[in-house]
C-alpha positions as a LaTeX table, in Angstrom:
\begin{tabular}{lrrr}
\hline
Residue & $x$ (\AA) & $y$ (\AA) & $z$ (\AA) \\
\hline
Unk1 & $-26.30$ & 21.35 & $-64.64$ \\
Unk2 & $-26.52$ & 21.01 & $-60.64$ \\
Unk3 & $-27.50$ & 18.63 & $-58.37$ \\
Unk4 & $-30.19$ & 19.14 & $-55.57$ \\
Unk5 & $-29.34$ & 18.50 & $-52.32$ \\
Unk6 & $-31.74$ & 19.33 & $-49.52$ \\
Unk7 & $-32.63$ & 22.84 & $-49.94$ \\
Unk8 & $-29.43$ & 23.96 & $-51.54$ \\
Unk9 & $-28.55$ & 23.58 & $-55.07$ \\
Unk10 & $-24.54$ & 22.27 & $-55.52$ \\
Unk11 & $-22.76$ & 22.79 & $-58.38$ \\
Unk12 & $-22.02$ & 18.97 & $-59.90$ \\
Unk13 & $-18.11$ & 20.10 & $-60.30$ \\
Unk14 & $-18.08$ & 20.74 & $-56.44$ \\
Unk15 & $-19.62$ & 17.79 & $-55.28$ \\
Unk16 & $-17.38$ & 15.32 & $-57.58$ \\
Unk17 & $-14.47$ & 17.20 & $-55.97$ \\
Unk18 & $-15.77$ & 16.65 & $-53.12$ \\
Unk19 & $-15.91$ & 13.20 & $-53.48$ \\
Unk20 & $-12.14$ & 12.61 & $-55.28$ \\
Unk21 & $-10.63$ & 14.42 & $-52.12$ \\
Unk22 & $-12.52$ & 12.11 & $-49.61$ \\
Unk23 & $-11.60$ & 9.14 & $-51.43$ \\
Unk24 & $-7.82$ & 9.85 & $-52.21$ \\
Unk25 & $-7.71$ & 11.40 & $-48.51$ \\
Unk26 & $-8.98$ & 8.07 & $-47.39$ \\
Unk27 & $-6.42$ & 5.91 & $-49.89$ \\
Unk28 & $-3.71$ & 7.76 & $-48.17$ \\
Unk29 & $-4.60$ & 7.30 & $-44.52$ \\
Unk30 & $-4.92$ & 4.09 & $-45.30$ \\
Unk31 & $-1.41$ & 3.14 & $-46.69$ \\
Unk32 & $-0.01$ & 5.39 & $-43.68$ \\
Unk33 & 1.25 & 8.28 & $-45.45$ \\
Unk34 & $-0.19$ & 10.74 & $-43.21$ \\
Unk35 & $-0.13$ & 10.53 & $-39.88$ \\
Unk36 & $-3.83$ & 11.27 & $-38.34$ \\
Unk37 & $-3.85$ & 13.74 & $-35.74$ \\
Unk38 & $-3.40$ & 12.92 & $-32.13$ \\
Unk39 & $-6.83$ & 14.81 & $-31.67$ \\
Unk40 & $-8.61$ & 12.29 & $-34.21$ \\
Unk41 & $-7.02$ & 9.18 & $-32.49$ \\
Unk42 & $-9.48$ & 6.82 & $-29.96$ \\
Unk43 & $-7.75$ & 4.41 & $-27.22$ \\
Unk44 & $-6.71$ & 1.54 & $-28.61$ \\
Unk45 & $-8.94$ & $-1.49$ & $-27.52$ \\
Unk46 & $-5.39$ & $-3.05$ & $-26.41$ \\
Unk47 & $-4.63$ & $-0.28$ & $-24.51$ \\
Unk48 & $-7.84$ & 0.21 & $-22.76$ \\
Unk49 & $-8.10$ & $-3.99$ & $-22.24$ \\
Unk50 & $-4.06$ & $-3.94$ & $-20.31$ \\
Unk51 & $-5.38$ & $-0.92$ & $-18.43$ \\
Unk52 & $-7.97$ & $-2.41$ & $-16.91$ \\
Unk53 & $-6.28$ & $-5.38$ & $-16.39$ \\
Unk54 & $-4.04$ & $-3.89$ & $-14.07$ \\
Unk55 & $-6.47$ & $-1.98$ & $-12.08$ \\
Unk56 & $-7.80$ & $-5.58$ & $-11.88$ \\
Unk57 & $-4.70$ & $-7.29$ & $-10.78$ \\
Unk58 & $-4.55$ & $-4.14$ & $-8.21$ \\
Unk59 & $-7.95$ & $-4.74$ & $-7.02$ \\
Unk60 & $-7.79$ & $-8.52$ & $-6.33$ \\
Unk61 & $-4.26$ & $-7.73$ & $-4.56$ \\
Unk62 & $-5.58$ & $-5.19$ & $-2.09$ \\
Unk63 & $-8.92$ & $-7.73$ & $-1.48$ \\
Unk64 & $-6.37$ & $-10.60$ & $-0.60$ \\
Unk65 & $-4.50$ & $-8.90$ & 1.62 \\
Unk66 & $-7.42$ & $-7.11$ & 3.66 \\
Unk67 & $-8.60$ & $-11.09$ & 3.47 \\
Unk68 & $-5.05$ & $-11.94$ & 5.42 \\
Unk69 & $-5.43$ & $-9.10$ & 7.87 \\
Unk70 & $-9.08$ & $-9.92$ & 8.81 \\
Unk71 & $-8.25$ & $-13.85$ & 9.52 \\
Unk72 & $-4.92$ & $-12.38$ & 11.68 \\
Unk73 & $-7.41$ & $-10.11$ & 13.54 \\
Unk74 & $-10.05$ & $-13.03$ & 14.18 \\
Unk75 & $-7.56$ & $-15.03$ & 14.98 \\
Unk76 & $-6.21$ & $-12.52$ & 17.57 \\
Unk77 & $-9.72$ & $-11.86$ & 19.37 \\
Unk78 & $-9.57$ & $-8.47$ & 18.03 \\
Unk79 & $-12.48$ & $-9.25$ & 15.70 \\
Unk80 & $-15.52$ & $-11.11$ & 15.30 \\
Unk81 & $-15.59$ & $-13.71$ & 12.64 \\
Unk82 & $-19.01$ & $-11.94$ & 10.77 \\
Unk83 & $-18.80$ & $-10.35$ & 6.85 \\
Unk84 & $-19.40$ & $-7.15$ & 8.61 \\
Unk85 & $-16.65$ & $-7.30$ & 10.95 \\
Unk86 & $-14.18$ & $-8.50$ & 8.76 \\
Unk87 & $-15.10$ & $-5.74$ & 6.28 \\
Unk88 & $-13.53$ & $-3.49$ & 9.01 \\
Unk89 & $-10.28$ & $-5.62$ & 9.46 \\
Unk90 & $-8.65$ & $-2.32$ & 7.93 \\
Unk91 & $-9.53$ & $-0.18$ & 11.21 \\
Unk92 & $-7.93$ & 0.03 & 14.66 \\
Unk93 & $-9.88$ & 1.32 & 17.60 \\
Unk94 & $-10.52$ & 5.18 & 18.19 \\
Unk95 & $-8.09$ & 5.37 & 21.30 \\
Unk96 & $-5.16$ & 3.09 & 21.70 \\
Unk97 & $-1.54$ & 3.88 & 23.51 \\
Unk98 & $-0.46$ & 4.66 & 20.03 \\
Unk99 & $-2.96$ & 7.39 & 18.48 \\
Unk100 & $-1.55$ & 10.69 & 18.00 \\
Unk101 & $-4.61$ & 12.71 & 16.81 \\
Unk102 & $-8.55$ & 12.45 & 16.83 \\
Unk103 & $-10.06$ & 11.05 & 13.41 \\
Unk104 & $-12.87$ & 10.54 & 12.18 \\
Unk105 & $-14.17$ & 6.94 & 11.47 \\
Unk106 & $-16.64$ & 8.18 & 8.35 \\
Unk107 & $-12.97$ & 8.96 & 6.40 \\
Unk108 & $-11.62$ & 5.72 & 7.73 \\
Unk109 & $-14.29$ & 3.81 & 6.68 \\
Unk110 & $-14.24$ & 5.77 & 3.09 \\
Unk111 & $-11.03$ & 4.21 & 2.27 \\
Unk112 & $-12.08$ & 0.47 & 3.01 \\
Unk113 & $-12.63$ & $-0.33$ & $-1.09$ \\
Unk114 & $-10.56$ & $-1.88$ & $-3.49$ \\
Unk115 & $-11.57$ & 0.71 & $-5.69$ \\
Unk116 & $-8.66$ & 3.32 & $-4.35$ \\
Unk117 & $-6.32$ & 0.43 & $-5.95$ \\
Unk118 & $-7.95$ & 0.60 & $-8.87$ \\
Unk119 & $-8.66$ & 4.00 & $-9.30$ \\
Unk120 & $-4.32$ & 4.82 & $-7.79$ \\
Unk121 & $-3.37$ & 2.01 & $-10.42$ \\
Unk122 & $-4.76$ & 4.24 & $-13.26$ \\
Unk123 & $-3.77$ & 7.26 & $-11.66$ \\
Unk124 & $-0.17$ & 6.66 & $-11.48$ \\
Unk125 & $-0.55$ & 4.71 & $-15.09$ \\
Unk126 & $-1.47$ & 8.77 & $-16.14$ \\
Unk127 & 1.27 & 10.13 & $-15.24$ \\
Unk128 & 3.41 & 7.26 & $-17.03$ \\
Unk129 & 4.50 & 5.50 & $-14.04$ \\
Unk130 & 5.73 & 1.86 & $-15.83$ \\
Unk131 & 7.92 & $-1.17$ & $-14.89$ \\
Unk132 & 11.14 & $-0.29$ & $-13.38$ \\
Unk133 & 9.56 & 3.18 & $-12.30$ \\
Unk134 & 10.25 & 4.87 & $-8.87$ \\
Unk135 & 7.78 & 5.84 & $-6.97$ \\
Unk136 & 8.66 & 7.34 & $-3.34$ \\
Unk137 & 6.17 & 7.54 & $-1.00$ \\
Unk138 & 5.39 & 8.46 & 2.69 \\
Unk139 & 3.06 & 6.17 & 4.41 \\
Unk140 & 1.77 & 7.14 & 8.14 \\
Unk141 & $-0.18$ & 4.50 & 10.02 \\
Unk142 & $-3.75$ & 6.71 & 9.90 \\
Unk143 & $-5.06$ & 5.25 & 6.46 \\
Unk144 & $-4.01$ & 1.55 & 6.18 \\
Unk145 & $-5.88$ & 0.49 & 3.36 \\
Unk146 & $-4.74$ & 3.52 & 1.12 \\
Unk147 & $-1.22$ & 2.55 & 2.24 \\
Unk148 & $-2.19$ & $-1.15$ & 0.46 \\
Unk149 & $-4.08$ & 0.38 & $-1.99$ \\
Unk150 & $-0.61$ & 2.25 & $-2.94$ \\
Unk151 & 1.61 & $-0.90$ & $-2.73$ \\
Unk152 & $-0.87$ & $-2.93$ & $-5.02$ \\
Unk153 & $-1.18$ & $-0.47$ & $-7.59$ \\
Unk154 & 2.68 & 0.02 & $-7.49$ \\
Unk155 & 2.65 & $-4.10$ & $-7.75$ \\
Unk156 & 0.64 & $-3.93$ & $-10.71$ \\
Unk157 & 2.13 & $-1.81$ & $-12.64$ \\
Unk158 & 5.31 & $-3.10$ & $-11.78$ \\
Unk159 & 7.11 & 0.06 & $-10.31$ \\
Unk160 & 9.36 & 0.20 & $-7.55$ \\
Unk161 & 8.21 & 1.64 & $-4.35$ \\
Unk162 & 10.18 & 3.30 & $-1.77$ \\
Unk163 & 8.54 & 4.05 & 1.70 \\
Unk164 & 9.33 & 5.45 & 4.67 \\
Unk165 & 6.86 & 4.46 & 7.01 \\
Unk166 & 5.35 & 5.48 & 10.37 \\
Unk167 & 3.82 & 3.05 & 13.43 \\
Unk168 & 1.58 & 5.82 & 15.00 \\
Unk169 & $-1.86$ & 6.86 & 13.52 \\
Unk170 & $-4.81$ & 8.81 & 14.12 \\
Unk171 & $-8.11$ & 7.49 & 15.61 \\
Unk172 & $-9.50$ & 4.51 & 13.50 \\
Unk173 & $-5.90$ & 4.06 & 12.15 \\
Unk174 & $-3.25$ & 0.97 & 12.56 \\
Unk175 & $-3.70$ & 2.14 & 15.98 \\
Unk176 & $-3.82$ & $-1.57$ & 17.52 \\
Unk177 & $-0.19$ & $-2.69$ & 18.30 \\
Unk178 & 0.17 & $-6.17$ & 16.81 \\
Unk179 & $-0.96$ & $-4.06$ & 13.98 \\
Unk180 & 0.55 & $-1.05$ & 13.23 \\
Unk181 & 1.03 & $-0.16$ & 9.47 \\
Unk182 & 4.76 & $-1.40$ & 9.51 \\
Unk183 & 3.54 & $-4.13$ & 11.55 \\
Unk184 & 0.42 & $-5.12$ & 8.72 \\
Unk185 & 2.99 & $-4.69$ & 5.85 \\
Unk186 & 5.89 & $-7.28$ & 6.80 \\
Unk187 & 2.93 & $-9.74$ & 7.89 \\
Unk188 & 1.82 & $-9.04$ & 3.94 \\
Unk189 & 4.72 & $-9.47$ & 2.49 \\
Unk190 & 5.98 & $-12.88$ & 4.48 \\
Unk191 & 2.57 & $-13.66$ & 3.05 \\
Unk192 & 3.42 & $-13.25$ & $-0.23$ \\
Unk193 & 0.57 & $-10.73$ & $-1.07$ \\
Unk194 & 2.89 & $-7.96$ & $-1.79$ \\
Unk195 & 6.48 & $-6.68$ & $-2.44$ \\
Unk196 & 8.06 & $-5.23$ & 0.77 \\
Unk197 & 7.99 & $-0.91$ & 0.23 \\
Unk198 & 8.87 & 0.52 & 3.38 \\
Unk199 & 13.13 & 0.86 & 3.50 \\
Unk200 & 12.84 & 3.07 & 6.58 \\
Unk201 & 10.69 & 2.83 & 9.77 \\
Unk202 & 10.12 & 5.56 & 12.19 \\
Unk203 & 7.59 & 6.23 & 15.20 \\
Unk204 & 5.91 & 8.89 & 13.78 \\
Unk205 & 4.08 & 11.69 & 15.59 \\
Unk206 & 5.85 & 15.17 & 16.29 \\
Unk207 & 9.20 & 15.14 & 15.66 \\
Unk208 & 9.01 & 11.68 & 14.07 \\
Unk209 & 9.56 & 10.35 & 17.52 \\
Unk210 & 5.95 & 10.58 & 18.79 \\
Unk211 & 6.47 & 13.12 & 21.29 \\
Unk212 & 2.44 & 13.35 & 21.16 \\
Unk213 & 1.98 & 10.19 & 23.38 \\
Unk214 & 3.17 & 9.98 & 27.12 \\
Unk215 & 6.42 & 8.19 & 27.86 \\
Unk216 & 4.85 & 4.55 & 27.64 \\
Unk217 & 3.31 & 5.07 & 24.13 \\
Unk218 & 6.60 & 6.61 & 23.14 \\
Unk219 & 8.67 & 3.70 & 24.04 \\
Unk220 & 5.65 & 1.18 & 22.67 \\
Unk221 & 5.77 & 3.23 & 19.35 \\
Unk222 & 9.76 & 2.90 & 19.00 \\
Unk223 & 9.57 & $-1.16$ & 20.40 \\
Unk224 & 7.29 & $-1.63$ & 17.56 \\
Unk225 & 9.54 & 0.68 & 14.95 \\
Unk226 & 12.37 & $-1.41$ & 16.15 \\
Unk227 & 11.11 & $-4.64$ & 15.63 \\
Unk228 & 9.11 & $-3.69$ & 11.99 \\
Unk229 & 12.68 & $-2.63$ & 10.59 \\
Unk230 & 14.18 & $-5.47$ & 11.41 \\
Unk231 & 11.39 & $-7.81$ & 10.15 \\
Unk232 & 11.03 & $-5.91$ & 6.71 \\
Unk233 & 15.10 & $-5.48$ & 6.19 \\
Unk234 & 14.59 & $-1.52$ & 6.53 \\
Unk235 & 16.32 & 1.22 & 8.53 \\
Unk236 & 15.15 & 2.53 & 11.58 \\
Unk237 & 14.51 & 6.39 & 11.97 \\
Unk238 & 14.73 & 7.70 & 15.71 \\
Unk239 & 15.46 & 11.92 & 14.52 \\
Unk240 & 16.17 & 14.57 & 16.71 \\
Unk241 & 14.02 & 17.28 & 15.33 \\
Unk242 & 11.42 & 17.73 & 12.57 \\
Unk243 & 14.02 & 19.17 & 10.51 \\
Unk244 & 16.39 & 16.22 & 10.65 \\
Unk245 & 13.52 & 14.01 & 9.75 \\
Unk246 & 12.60 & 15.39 & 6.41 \\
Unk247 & 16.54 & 15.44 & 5.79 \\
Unk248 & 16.94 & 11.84 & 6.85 \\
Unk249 & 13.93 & 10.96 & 4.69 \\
Unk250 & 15.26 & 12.69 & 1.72 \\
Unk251 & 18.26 & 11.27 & 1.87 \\
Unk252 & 16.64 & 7.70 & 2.32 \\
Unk253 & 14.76 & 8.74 & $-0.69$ \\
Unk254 & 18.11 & 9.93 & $-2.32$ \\
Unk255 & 19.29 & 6.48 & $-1.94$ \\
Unk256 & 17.26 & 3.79 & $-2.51$ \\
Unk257 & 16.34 & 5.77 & $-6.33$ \\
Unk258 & 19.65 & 3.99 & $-7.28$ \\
Unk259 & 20.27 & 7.08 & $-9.87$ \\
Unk260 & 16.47 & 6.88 & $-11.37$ \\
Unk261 & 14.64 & 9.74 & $-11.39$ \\
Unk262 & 11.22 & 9.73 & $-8.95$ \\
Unk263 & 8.41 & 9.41 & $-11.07$ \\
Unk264 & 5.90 & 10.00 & $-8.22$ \\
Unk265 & 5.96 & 10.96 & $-4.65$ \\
Unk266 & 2.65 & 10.13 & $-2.94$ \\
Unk267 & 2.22 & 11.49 & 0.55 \\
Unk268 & $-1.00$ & 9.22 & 2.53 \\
Unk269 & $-1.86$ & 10.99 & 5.86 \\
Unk270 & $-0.60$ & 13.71 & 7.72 \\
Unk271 & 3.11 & 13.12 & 9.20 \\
Unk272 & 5.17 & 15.56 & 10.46 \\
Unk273 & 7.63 & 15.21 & 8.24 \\
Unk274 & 6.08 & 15.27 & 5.72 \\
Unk275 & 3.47 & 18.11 & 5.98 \\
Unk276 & 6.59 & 19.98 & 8.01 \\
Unk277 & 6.14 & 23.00 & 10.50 \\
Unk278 & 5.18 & 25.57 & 7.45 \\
Unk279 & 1.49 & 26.54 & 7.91 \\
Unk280 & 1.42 & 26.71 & 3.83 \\
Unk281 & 0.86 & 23.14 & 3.68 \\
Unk282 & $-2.53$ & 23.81 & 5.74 \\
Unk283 & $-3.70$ & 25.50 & 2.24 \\
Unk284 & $-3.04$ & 22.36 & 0.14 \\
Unk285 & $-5.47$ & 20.18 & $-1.33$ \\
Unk286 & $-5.90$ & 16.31 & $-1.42$ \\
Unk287 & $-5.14$ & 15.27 & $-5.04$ \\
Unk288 & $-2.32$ & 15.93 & $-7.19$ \\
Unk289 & $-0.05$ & 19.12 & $-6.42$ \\
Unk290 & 0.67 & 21.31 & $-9.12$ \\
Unk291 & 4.40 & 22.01 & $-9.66$ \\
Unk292 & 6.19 & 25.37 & $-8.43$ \\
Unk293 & 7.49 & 27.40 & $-5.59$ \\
Unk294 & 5.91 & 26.77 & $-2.22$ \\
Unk295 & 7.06 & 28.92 & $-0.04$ \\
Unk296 & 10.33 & 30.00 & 2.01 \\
Unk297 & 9.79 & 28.71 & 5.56 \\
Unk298 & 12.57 & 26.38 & 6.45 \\
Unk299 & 9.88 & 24.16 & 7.52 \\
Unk300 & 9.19 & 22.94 & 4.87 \\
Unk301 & 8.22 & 19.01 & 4.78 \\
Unk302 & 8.65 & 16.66 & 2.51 \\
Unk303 & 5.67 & 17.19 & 0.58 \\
Unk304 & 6.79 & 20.54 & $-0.34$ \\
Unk305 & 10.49 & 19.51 & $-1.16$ \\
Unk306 & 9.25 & 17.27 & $-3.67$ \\
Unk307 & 6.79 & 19.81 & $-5.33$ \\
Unk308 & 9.85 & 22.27 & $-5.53$ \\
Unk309 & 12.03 & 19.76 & $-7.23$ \\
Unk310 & 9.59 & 18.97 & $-10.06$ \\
Unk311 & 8.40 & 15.41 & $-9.27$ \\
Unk312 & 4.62 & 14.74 & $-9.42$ \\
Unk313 & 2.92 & 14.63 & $-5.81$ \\
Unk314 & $-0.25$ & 13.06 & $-4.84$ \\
Unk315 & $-1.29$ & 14.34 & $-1.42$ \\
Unk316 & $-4.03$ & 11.88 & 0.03 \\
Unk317 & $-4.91$ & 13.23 & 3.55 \\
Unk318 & $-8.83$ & 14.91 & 2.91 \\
Unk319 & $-10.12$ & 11.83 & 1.46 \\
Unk320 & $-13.85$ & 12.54 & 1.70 \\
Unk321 & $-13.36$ & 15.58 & $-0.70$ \\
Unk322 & $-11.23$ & 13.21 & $-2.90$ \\
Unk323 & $-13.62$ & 10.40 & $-2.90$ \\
Unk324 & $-16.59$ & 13.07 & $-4.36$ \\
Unk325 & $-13.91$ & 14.24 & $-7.09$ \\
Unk326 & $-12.72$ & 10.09 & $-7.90$ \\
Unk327 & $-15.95$ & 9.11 & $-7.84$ \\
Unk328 & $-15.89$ & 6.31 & $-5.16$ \\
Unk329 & $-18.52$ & 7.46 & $-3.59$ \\
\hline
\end{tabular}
């Protein structure tokens, strides 16, 4: 005897075989004593609900504090009380005693979403960055809002972050002083919005001493250092050379881990310490680095030290290309 099915004529023997296995195969998954492959497994509703929580929390932390910033700037005459203005309370102006390079304001203006801190909340939650984690990071004053996007993810997730910060920036930047990066975080944090990061202030620029501006800026840039350090309880940098600026920094780095590994080093805009002198960072793409040699030049910057030693780096400098590849735009 057989059993039609479709087209193709089973055997009845087969077919009640068939049947046994599925239901003793299901019996057993269900009393857990087989383990179902990793490859069979879908997100737990859980996990996918505390996921997006935190790229939630991250979100509503980076909108309060651009909030703050825009009522400081209004308040300041720097900006006009409109929606539209405020939107750009996150930009400086294009040429200010304290920009070191031309940028452009279409990548500026790229960044000015609270969806980098959601999208660097679930970034960092990939690579398993958790409470008590340490993530390092070096924060220059071009891209403001992905230095806050950085520090609310971090928030959220409830790692530790370790910055060493810089007070110049490219056009469109923290360029305004009053408002500098180092200036914008330790007005955040007396705030309340977010944890203080930064444990090391420098001027920036070449040589970490922004040698790019003429003697005015330079002393303006290390005034401002000065007094950001001593608002935010962090050290202030003032290195002789390129090279003993990505030492100092390391060492900083070295430091404040307090013996935990770095889980993370994430590198936002292009410092000279931490791109260094080596033209094989010019090769390097935004996103995350893969790990290996980088090259031999003692020029090296701190991106590259990290990326030798293993730790995860996200390099966020060419944001327009990584804003088609995140999706934001």
């Amino acid at each position: 005897m057989s059993i039609r099915t479709g087209l193709i004529r089973l055997p009845a023997w087969l077919t009640t075989g068939v049947g046994v296995l599925l239901t003793t195969g299901i019996a057993v998954l269900a009393v857990g004593l087989v383990t179902i492959p990793r490859w069979f497994e879908t997100v737990r509703p859980e996990t996918l609900r505390g996921s997006q929580m935190i790229a939630g929390q991250a979100a509503r932390t980076w909108r309060r504090a651009a909030a703050i910033v825009a009522d400081a700037k209004v308040a300041a005459g720097l900006l006009e009380a409109t929606d539209a203005a405020r939107r750009d309370a996150l930009l400086g102006g294009e040429l200010t005693p304290l920009v070191t390079t031309i940028g452009t304001l279409e990548a500026k203006r790229l960044t000015l979403s609270p969806r980098w801190a959601e999208l660097m909340a679930s970034e960092l939650a990939g690579k398993g960055v958790g409470p008590g984690d340490v993530v390092a990071a070096s924060f220059s004053g071009s891209f403001p809002a992905l230095n806050l996007a950085v520090m609310a993810a971090c928030d959220a997730l409830g790692a530790r972050l370790i910055a060493v910060s810089s007070v110049t920036a490219s056009s469109f930047g923290a360029t305004d002083p009053g408002f500098t990066w180092p200036e914008l975080e330790a007005r955040l944090v007396g705030a309340g919005v977010v944890r203080a990061a930064s444990v090391a202030v420098s001027p920036g620029g070449t040589d970490d001493r922004a040698l790019d501006l003429d003697a005015d800026g330079q002393r303006l840039a290390r005034t401002i250092a000065e007094r950001a350090a001593g608002s935010l309880g962090a050290e202030l940098l003032l290195p002789a050379s390129v090279d003993e600026a990505v030492q100092a920094r390391l060492r900083i780095y070295e430091r404040h881990r307090d013996g935990r590994p770095i889980a993370v080093f994430i590198n936002v805009g292009g410092t000279h310490a931490s791109l260094g002198a080596s033209t094989a960072i010019l090769k390097v793409a935004s996103g995350w680095l893969p790990p290996g040699p980088f090259d031999s030049s003692p020029g090296r910057g701190i991106v590259a030290r990290m990326v030798e030693q293993g730790v995860p780096v996200l390099h966020l400098l060419n944001v327009r290309d990584l804003a088609v590849r995140w999706g934001v735009l």
